[in-house]
N, C-alpha and C positions, 0 to 999 in steps of 0.2 A: 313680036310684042315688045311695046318699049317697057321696059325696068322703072317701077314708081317705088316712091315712098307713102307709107299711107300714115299718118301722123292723126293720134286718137288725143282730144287734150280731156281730163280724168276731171277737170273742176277743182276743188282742195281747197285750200285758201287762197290761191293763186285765182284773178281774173283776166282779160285780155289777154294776151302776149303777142308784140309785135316780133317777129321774124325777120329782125332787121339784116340779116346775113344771106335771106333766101331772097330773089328776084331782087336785087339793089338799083339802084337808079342815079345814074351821075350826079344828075342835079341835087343830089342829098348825099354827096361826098363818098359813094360807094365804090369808087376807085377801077368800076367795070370799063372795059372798052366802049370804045360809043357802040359797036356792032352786039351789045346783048343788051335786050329791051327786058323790062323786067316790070312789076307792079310791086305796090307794096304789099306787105302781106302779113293779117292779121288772124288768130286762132282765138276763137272761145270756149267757153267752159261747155265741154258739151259737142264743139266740133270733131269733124270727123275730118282730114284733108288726104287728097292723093296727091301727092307732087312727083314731076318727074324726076328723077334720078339724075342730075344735071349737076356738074362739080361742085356747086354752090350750094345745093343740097345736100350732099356727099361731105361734105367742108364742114358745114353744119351739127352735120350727124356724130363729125368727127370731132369736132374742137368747138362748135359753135351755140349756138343758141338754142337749137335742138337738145345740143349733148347735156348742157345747162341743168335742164329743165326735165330731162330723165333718166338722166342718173345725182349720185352725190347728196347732197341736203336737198335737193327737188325731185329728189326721184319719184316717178310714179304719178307727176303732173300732165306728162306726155308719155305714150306708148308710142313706139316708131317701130314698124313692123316692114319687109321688103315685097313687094308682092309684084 
């Protein structure tokens, strides 16, 4: 079974949030190898997402946009659970 993230966004005052740290894309200055293909990727108030478990993810969770938005002055925007 591959290792996912399952990212729940809570609604709040907060709308959209781009994920600009998760699937990045050259052409938009994300500094990935050409060898990792990636999509943008966007969350609403109310989604639910699985993502796989992939360093960029992980990175995320750890330091990034993810971490942002669920812990600190945002906590509680995003739930990030490992499943």
């Amino acid at each position: 079974m591959v290792p996912k993230v399952k990212i729940t966004h809570n609604g709040g005052s907060v709308g959209q949030l781009y994920l600009a740290d998760v699937g990045r894309r050259n052409s938009l200055g994300g500094g990935a190898s050409i060898y990792e293909y990636g999509q943008d990727c966007y969350i609403n108030p109310g989604d639910v997402l699985q993502l796989v478990a992939t360093s960029q993810v992980l990175l995320s969770v750890d330091r990034g946009i993810l971490h942002t938005f669920s812990t600190g002055a945002f906590a509680g925007v995003l739930t990030i659970a490992f499943i």
